[in-house]
VMD Tcl script that builds the backbone (N, CA, C; Angstrom):
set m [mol new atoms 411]
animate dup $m
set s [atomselect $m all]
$s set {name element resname resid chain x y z} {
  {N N UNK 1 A 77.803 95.725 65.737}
  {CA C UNK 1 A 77.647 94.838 66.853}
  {C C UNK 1 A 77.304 93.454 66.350}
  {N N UNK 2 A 78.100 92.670 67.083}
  {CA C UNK 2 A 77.877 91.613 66.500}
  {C C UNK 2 A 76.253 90.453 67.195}
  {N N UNK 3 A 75.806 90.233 66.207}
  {CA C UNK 3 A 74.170 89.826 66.150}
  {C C UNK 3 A 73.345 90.638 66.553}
  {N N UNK 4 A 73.868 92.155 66.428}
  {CA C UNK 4 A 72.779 92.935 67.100}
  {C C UNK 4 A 72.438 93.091 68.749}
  {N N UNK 5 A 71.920 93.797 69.312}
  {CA C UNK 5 A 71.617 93.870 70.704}
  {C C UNK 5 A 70.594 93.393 71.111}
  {N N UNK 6 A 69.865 92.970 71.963}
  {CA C UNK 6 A 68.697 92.821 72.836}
  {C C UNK 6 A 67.363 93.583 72.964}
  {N N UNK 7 A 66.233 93.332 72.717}
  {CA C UNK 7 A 65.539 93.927 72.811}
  {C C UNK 7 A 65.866 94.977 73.943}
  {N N UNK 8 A 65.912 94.456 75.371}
  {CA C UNK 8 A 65.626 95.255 76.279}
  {C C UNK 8 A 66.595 96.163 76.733}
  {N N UNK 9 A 67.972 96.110 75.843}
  {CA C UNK 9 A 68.792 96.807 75.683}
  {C C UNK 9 A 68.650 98.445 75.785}
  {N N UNK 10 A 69.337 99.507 76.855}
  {CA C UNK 10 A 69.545 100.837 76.642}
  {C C UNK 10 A 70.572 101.335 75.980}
  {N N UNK 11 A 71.029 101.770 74.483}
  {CA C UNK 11 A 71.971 102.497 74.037}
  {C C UNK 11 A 72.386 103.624 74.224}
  {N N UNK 12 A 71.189 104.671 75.282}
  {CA C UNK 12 A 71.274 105.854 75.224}
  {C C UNK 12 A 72.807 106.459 75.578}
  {N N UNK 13 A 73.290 105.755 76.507}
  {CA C UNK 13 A 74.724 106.664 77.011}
  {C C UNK 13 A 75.784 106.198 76.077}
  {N N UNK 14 A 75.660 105.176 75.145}
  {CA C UNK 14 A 76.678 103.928 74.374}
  {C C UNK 14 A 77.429 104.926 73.938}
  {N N UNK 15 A 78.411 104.854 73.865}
  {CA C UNK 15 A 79.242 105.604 72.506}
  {C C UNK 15 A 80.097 104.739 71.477}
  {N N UNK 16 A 78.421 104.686 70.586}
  {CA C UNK 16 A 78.887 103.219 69.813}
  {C C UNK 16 A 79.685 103.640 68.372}
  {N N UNK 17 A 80.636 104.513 68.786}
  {CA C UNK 17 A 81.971 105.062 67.426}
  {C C UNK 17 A 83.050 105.025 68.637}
  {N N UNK 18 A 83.116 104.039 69.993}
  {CA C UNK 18 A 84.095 103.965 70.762}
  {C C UNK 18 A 84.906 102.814 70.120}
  {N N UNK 19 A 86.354 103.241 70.060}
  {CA C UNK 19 A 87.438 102.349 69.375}
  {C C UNK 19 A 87.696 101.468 70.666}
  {N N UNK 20 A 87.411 100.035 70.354}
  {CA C UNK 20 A 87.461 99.098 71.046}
  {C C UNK 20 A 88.949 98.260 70.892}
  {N N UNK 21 A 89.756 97.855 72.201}
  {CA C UNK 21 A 90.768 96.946 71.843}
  {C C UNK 21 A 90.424 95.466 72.631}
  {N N UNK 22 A 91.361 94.491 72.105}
  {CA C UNK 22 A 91.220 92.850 72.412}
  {C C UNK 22 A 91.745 93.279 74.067}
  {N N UNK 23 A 90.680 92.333 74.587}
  {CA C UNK 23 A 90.404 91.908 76.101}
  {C C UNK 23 A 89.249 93.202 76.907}
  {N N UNK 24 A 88.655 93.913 76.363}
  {CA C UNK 24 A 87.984 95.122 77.041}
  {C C UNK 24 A 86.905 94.192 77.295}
  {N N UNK 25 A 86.297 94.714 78.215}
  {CA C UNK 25 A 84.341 94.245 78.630}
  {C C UNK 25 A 83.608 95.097 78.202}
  {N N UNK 26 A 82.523 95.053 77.333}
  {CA C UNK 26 A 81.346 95.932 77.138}
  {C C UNK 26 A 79.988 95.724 77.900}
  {N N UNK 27 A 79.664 96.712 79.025}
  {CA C UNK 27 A 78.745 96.114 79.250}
  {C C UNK 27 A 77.068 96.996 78.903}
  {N N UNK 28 A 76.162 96.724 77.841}
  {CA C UNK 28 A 75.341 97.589 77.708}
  {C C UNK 28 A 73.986 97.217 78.696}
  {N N UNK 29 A 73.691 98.202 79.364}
  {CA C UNK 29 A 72.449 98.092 80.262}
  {C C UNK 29 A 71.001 98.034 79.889}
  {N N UNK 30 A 70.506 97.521 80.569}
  {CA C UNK 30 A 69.184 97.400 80.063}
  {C C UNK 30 A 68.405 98.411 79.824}
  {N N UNK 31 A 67.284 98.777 79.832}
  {CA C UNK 31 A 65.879 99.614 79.805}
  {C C UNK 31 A 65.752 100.064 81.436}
  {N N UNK 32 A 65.716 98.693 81.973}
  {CA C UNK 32 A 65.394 98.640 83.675}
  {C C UNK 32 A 66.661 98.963 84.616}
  {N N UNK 33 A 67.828 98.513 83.975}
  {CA C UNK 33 A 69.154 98.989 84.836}
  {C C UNK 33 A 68.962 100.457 84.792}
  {N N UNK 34 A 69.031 101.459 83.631}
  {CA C UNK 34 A 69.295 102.788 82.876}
  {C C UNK 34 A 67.933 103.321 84.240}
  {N N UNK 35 A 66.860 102.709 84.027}
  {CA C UNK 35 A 66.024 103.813 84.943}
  {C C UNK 35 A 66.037 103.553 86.263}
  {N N UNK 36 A 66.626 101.924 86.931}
  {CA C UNK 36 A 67.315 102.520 88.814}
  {C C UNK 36 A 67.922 103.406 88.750}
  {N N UNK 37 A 69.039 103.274 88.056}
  {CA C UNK 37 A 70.496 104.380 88.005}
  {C C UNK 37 A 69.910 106.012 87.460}
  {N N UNK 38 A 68.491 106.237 86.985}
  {CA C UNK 38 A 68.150 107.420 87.022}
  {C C UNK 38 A 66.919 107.798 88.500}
  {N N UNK 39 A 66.648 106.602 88.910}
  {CA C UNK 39 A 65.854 107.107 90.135}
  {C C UNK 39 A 66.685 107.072 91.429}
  {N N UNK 40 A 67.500 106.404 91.330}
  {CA C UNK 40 A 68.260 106.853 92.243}
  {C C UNK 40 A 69.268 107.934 92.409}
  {N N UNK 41 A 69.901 108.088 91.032}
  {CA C UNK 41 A 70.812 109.645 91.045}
  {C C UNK 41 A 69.799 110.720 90.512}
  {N N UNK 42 A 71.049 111.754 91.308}
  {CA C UNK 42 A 69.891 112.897 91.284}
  {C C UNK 42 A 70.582 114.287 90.336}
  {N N UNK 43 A 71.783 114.131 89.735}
  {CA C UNK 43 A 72.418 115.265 88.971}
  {C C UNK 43 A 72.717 114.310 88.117}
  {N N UNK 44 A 73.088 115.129 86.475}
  {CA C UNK 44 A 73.527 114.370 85.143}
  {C C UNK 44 A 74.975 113.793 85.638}
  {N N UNK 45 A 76.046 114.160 85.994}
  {CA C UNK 45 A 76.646 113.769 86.462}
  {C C UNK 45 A 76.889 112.813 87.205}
  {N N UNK 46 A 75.777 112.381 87.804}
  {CA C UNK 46 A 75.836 110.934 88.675}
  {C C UNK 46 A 75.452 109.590 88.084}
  {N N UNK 47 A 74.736 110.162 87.103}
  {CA C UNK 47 A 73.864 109.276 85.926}
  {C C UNK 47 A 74.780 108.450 84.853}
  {N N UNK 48 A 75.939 109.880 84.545}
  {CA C UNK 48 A 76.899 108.936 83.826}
  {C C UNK 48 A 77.342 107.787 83.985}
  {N N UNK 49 A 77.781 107.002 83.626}
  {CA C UNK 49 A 78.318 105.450 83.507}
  {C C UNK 49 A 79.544 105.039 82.787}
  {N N UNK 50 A 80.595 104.258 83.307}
  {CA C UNK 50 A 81.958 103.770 82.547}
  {C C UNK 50 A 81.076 102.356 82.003}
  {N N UNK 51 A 81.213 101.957 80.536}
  {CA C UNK 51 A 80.639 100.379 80.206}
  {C C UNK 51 A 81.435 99.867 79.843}
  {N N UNK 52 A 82.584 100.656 79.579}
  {CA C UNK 52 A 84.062 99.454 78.874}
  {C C UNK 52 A 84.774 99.635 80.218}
  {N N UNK 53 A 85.482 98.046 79.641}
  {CA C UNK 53 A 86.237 97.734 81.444}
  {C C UNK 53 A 87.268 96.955 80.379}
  {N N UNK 54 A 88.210 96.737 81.579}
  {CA C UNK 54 A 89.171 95.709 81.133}
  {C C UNK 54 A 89.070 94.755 82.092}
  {N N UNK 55 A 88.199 94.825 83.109}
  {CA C UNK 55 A 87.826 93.858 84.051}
  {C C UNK 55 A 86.809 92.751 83.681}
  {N N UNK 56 A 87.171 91.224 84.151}
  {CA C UNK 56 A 86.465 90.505 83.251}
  {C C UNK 56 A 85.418 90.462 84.093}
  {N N UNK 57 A 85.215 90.994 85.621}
  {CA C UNK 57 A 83.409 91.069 86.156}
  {C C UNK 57 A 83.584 89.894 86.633}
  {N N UNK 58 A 84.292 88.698 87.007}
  {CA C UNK 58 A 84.259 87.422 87.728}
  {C C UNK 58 A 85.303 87.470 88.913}
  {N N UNK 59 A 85.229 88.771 89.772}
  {CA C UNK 59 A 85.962 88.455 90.998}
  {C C UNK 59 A 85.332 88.500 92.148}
  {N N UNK 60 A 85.743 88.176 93.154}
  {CA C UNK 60 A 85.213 87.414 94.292}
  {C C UNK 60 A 85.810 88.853 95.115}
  {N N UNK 61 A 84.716 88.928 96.266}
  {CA C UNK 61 A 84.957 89.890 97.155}
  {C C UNK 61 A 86.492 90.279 97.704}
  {N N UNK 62 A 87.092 88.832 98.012}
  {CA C UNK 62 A 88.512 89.401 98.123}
  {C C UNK 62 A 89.531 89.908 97.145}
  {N N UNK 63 A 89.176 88.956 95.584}
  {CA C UNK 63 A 89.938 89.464 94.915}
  {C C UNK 63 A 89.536 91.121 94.278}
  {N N UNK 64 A 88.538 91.683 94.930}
  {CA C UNK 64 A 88.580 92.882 94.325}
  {C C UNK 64 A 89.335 93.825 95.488}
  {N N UNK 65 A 88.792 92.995 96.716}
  {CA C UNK 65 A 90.214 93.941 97.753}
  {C C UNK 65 A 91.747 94.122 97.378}
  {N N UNK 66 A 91.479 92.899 96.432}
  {CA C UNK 66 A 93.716 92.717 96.511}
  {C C UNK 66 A 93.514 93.457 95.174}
  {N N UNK 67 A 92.635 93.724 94.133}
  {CA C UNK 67 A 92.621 94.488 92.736}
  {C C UNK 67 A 92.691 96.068 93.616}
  {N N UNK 68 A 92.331 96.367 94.343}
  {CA C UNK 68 A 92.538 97.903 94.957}
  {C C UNK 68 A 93.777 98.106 95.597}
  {N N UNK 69 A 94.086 96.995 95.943}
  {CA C UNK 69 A 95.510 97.449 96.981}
  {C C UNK 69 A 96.642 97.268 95.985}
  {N N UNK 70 A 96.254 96.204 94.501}
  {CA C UNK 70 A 97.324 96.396 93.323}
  {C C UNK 70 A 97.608 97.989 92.793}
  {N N UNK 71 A 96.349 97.846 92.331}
  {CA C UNK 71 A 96.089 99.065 91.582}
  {C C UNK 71 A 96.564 100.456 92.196}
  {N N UNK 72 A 96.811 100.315 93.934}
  {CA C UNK 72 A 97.669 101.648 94.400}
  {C C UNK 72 A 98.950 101.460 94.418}
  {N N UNK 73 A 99.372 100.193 94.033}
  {CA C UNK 73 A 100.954 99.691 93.975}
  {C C UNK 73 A 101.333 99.444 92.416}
  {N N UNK 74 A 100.409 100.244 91.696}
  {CA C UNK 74 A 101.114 100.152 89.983}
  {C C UNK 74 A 100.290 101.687 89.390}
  {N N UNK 75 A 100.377 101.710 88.694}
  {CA C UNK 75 A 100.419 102.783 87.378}
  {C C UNK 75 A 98.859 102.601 86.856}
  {N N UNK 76 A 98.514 103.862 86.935}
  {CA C UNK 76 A 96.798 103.795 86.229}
  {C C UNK 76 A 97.198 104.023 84.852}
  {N N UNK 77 A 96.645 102.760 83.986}
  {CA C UNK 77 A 96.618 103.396 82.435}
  {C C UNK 77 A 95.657 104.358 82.495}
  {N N UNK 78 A 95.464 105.527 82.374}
  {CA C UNK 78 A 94.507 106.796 82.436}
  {C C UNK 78 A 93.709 105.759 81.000}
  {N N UNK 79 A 93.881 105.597 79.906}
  {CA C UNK 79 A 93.242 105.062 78.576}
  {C C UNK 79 A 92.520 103.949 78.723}
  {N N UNK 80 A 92.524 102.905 80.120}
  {CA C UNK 80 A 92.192 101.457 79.876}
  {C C UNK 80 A 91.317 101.867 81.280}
  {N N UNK 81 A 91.531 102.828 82.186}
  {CA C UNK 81 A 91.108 102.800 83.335}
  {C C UNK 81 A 89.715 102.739 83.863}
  {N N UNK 82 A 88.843 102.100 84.537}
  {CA C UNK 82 A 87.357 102.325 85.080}
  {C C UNK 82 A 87.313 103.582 86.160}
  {N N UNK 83 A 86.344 104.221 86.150}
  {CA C UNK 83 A 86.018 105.003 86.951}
  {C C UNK 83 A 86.801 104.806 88.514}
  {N N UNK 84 A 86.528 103.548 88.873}
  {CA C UNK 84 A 86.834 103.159 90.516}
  {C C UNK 84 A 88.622 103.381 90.588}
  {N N UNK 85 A 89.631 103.034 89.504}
  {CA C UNK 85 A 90.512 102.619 89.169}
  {C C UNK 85 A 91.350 103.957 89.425}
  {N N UNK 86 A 90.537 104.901 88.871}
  {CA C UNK 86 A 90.473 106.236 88.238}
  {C C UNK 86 A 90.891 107.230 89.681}
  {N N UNK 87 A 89.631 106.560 90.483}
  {CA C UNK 87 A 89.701 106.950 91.974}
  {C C UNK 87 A 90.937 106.883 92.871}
  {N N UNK 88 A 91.449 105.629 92.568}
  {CA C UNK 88 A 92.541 105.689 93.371}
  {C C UNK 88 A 94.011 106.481 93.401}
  {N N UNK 89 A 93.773 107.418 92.397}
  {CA C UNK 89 A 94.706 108.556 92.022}
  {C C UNK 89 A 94.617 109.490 93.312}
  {N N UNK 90 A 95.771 109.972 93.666}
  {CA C UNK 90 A 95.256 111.245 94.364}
  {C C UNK 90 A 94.659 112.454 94.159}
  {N N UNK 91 A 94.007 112.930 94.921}
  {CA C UNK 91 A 93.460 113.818 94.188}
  {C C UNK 91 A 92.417 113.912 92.933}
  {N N UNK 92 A 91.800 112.797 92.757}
  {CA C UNK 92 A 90.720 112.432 91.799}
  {C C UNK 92 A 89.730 111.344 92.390}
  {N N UNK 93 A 88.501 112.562 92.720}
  {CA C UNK 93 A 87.461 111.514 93.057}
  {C C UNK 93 A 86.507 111.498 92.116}
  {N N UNK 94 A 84.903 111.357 92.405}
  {CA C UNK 94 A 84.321 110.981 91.139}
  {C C UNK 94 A 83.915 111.595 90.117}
  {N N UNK 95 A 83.895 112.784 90.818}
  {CA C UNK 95 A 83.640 113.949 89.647}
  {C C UNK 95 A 84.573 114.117 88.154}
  {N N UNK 96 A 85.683 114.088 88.987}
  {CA C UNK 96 A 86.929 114.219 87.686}
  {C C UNK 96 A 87.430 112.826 87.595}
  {N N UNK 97 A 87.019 111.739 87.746}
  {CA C UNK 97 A 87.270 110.671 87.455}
  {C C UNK 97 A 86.154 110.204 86.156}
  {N N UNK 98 A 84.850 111.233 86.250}
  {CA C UNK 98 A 83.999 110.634 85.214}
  {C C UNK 98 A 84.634 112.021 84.370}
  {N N UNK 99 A 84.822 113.115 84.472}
  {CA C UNK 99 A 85.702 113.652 83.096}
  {C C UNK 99 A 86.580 113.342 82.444}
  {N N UNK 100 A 87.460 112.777 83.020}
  {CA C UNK 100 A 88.852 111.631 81.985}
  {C C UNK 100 A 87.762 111.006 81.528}
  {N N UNK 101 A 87.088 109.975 81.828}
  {CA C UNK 101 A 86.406 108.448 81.367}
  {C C UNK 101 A 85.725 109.704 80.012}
  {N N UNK 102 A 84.551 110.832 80.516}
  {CA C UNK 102 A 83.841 111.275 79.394}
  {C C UNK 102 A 85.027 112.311 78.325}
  {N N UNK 103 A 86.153 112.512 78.557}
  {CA C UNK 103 A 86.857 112.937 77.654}
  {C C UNK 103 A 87.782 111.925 76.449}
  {N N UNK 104 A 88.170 111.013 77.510}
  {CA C UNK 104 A 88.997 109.706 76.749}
  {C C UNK 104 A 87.716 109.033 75.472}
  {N N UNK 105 A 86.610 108.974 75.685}
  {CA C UNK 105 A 85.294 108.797 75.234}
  {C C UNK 105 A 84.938 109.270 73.975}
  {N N UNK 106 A 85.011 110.360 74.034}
  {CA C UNK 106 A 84.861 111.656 73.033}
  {C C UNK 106 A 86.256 111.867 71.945}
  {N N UNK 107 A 87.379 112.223 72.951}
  {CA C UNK 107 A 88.364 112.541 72.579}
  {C C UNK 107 A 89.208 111.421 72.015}
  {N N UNK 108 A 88.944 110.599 72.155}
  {CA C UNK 108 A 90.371 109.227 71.893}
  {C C UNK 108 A 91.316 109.040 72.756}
  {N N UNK 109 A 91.882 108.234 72.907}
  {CA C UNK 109 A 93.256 107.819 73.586}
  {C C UNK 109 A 93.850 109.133 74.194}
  {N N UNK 110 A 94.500 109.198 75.146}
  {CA C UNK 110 A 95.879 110.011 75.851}
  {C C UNK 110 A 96.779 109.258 75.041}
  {N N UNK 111 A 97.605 110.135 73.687}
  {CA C UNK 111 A 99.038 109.546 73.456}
  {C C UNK 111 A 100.313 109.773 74.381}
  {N N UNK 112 A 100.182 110.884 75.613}
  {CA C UNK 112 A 101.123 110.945 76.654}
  {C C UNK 112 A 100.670 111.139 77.867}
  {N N UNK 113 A 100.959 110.962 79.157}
  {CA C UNK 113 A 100.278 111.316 79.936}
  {C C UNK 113 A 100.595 112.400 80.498}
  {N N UNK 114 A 100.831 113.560 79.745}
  {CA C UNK 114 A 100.640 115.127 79.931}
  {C C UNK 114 A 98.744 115.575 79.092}
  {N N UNK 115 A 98.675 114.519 78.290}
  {CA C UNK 115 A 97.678 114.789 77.624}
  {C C UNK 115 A 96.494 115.160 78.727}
  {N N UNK 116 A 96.742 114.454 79.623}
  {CA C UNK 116 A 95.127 114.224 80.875}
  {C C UNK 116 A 94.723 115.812 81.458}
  {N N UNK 117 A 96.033 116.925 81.174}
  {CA C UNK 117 A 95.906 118.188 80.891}
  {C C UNK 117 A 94.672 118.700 80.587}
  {N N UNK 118 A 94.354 118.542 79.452}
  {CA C UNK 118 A 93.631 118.850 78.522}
  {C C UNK 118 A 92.023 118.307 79.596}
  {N N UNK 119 A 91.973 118.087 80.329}
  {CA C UNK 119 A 90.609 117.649 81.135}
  {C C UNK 119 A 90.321 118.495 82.102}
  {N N UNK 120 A 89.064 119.375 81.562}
  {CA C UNK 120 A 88.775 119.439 82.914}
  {C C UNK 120 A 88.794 119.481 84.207}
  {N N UNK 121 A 89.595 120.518 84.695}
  {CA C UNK 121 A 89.592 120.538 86.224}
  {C C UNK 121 A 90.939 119.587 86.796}
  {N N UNK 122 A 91.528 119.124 85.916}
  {CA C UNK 122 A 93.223 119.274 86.111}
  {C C UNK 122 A 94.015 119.688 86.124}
  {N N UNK 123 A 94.253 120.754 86.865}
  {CA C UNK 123 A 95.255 121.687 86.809}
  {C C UNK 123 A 96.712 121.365 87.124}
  {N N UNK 124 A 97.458 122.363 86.653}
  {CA C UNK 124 A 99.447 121.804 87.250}
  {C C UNK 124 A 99.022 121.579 88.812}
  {N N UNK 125 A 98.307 121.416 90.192}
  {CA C UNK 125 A 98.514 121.633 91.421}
  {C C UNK 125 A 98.354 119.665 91.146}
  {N N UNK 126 A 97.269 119.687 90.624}
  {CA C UNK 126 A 96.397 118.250 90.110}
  {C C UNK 126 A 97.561 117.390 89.375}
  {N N UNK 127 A 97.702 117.918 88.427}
  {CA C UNK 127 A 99.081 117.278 87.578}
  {C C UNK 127 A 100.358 116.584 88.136}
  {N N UNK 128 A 100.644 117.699 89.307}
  {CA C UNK 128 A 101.734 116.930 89.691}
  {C C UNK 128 A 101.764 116.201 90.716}
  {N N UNK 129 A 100.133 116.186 91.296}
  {CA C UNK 129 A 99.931 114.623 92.595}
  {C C UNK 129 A 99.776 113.844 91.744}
  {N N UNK 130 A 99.597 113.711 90.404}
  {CA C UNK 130 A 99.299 112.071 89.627}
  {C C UNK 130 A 100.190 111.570 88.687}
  {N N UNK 131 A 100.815 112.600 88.610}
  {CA C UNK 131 A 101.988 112.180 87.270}
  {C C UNK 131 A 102.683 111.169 87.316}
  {N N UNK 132 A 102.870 110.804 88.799}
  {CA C UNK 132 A 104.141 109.798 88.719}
  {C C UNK 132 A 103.303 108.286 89.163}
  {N N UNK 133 A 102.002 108.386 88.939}
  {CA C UNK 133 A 100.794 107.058 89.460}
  {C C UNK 133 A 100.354 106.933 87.892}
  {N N UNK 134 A 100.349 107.915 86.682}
  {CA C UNK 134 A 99.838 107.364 85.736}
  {C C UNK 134 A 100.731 106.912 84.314}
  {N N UNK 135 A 99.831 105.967 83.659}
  {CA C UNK 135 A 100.764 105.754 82.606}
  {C C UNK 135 A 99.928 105.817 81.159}
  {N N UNK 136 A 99.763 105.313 80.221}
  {CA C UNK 136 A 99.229 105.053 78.778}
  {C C UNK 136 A 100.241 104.226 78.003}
  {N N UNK 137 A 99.190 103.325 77.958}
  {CA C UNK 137 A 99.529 102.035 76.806}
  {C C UNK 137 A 98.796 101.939 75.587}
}
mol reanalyze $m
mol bondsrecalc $m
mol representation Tube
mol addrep $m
């Protein structure tokens, strides 16, 4: 990391051996962010967190309306995707939207998008409402 992190910095969820590409956002949370987001959720699962984005975090209320109504009129990179992004698949709400994010994480890249298979609670019924909404770059 470059100059190091912040004191008040939380690494706990980081997955700092994540292969990073040019234009992503990292965003690491504090001490004080990490414990709202644990007093307010109430299963491990809710606790999880997406911190890489490809979103640069400077849009304005409308432009995140017209980023949702894009994003159902193009192709989810399953590999570049945020949780919310993730959502707009059919058939994938947040539960299995944070298993891609925690498998892509762990696992590396989708080199095809048959790979998203391999996740958790995607089955062929699952497979074939999203196949033709996702892509990998």
């Amino acid at each position: 990391m470059l100059g190091g992190v912040r004191e008040d910095a939380s690494l706990e969820d980081i997955n700092l051996a994540y292969k990073l590409e040019d234009g992503m956002k990292i965003h690491i949370p504090t001490k004080q962010e990490r414990e709202n987001v644990e007093e307010t959720n109430t299963t491990q699962e809710d606790k999880t967190e997406s911190y890489v984005t490809t979103s640069s975090g400077v849009a304005s209320n409308n432009e995140s309306i017209e980023n949702k109504t894009n994003i159902q009129n193009t192709k989810v990179n399953i590999n570049t995707a945020t949780q919310t992004q993730l959502e707009t698949l059919p058939g994938i709400g947040p539960s299995t939207a944070m298993k891609i994010i925690t498998y892509r994480n762990e696992k590396g890249k989708f080199s095809k998008i048959e790979d998203i298979k391999e996740v958790s609670g995607i089955g062929e019924a699952k497979w074939e409402k999203i196949k033709d909404f996702i892509t990998v770059k």
